[in-house]
N, C-alpha and C positions, 0 to 999 in steps of 0.2 A: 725852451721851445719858443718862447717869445721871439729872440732874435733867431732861431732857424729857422722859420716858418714865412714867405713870405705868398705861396701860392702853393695849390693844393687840386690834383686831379681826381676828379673822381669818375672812372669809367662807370659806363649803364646799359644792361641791355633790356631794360624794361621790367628784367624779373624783381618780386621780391627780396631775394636774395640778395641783388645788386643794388634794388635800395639803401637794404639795412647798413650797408655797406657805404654808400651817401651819405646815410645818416649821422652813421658815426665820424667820417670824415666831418662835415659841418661841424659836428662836437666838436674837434677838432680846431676848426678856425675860427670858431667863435670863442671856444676856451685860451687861443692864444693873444686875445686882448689884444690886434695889430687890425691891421689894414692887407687884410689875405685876401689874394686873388683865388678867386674858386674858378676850376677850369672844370668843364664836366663834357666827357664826353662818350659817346658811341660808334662802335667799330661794325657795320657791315662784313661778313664774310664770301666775297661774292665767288670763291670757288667754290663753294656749296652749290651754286648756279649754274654755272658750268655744263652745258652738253644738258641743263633739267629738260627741256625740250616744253612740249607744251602741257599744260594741267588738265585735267577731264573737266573742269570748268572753262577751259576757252583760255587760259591767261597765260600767253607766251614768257620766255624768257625774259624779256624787255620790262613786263609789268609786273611778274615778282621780283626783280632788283628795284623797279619804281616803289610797291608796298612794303618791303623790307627799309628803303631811306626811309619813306614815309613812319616806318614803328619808330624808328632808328630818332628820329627830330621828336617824336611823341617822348619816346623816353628821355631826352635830355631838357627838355623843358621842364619834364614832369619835377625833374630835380633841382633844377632851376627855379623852378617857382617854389619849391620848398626851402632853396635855400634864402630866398629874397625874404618869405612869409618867416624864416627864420630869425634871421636879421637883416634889417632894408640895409644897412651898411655894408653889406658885402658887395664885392665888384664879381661878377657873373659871367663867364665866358663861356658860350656852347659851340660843340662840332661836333658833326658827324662825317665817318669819314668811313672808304672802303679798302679793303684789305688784309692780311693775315692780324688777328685783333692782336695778340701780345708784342707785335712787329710795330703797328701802331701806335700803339702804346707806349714800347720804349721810343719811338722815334719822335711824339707829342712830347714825352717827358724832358728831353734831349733843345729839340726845336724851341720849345717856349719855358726852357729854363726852371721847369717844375720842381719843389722844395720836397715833395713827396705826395705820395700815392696812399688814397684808401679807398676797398674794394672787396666787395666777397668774396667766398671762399667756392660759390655755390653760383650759376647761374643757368639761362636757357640754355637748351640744345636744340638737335634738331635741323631739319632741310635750311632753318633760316639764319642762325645762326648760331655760333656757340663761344663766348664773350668770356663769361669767369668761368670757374672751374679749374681742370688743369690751366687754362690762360692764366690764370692768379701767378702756377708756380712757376710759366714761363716766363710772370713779368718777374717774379724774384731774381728768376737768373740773369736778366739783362738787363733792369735800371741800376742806377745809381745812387738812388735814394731812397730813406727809406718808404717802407709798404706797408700799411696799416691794412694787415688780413682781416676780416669780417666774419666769423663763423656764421652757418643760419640758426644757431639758436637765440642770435639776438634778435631776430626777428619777433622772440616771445615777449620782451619786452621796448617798451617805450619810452623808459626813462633815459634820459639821457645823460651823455657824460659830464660830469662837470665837479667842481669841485667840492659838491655834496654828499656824490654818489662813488668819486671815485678815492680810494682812502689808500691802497696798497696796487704796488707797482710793481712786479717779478723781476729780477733782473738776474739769467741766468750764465753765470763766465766761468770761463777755463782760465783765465790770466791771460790769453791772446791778445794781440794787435786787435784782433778783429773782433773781439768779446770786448775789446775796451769802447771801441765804436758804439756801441749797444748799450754799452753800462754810462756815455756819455747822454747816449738817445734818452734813455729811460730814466736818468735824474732829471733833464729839460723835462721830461714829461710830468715827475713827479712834483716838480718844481712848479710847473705850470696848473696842476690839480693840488697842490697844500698835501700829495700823499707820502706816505715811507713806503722807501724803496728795499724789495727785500731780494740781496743779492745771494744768490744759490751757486752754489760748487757741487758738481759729481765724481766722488770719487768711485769709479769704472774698474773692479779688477777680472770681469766679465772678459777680458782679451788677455789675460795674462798667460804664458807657456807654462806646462804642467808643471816644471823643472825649475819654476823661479815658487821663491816663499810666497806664501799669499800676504800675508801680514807685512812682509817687510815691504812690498809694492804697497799694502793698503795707507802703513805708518806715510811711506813718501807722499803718497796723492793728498793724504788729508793736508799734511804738511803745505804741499804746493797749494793746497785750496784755501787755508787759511792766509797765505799772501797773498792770493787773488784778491779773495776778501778785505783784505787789508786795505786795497789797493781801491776798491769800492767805495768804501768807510772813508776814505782819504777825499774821494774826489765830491760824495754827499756833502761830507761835512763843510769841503772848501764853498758847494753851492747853497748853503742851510740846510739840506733835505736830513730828516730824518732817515736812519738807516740800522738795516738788521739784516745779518750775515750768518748762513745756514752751510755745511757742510753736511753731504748726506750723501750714501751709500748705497751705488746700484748703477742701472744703465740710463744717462742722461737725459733720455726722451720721460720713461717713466718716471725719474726721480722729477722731473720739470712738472707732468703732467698731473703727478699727483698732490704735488706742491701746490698747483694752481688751483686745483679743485676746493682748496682751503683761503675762499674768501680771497681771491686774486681778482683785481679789475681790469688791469692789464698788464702786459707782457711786452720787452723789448730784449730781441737776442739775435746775433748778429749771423749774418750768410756765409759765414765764414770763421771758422776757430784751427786750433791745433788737429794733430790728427799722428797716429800713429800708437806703442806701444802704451805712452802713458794714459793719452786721453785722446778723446775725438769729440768732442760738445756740440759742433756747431754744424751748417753747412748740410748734407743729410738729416740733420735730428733737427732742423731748423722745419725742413716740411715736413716732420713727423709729428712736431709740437705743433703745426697749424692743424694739421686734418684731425690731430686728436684732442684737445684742448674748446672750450665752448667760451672761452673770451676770446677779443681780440688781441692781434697779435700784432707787434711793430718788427717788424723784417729791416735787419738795419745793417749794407753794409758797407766792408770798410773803405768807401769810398765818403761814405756818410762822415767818416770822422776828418780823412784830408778835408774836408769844406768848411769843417769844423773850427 
């Protein structure tokens, strides 16, 4: 992560939620030990506004798009100064800007060359705007980099990530192109944190035809899983990262999720995997492990690994 990281956005729309989501981003750029450009920015939704006509307090159309910029600059400073009070070394870029927020976002990431995104999971709704949330799983589908998901239960704590607190790193694959992506993200990451990466395989006979053995589908999938694994093992050890390789039995999301519940700090899995008779890991169960899981999440895809 050292060398992939050179800039880092983090959207806000003032909520908590989209803090905790700052926060760990900064983890983030401080933990990569470089010269990260922090971009922090907020998206106005001004079809919200639209036809609103005038408030029973007197305040026309004009002046709730004025107090919504005006939140909009409140919020990104507020990040801003936390990330300066953070480390004075960090370079700090704010904007606020108007428009479909996850449209912005890919278009901010795109425009100023962004290395990757971190962002809650959770944020405002409402006449004024509505920022993360479903936005989170729109920016998944349209950037190219990866996305450091934010759950709001990290909002319960304060500690931050670093190479104290973060000791073990998920890394969940199918043997794909696009699970390789992910298993590439999540050794830089482990690398970057001193953690072991613990890479997980699902063996899925939950889709198989009644008319096929069960055993002889389960015999192949372990099989295939353990050369995934292999394949893990292989790229750990070429980077020093310690590593441990799990094959386990069930449907992907739940096998991931209950995985993580055991003392996982973070997670890197790609937006894209295989998909048909044998397995389907990614992609779908990609936002199933975000909305269900209480770590963050790195969403990584395989475009992540072309830049690689």
């Amino acid at each position: 992560m050292r060398d992939a990281i050179d800039s880092i956005l983090l959207p806000t729309d003032g909520s908590e939620n989209a803090l905790v989501g700052a926060k760990r981003g900064l983890d983030v750029a401080v933990a990569a030990d470089a010269e990260v450009h922090v971009h922090v920015l907020s998206v106005v939704d001004g079809s919200e506004f639209d036809g609103i006509g005038t408030l029973e307090d007197g305040t026309d159309e004009a002046g709730i798009r004025e107090a919504a910029a005006s939140e909009a600059e409140t919020a990104v400073e507020a990040v801003a100064q936390r990330a300066r009070e953070r480390d004075a070394g960090l370079s700090v870029t704010t904007a606020t800007e108007e428009g479909v927020p996850y449209r912005v976002i890919a278009d901010y990431v795109a425009e100023a060359e962004i290395d990757t995104v971190a962002m809650g999971t959770k944020g405002q709704s409402g006449v004024r705007r509505v920022l993360l949330g479903s936005v989170t799983e729109n920016v998944l589908r349209t950037v190219d980099v990866p996305v450091l998901a934010v759950p709001p239960t990290e909002t319960e704590t304060e500690t931050p990530l670093t190479a104290d607190t973060v000791d073990d790193v998920l890394v969940p694959t199918d043997g794909s192109e696009g699970a390789m992506a992910a298993v590439d993200w999540g050794i830089q990451t482990a690398s970057t944190f001193d953690a072991t990466v613990h890479a997980l395989y699902s063996a899925d006979t939950s889709h198989v035809p009644g008319n096929v053995a069960p055993d002889e589908i389960l015999a192949g999938l372990e099989e295939t899983g353990r050369e995934a694994l292999d394949a893990v093992r292989d790229r750990a050890r070429e980077a020093g990262v310690s590593v441990q390789g799990t094959v386990a039995n069930g449907p992907p999301a739940r096998v991931i999720r209950d995985y993580a519940d055991d003392e996982i700090d973070l997670i890197a899995i790609g937006t894209h995997g295989r998909s048909g008779l044998e397995r389907h890991l990614l992609g779908s169960i990609t936002e199933s492990v975000v909305r269900s899981v209480d770590v963050p999440v790195w969403c990584v895809p395989l475009a992540a690994r072309d830049d690689a």
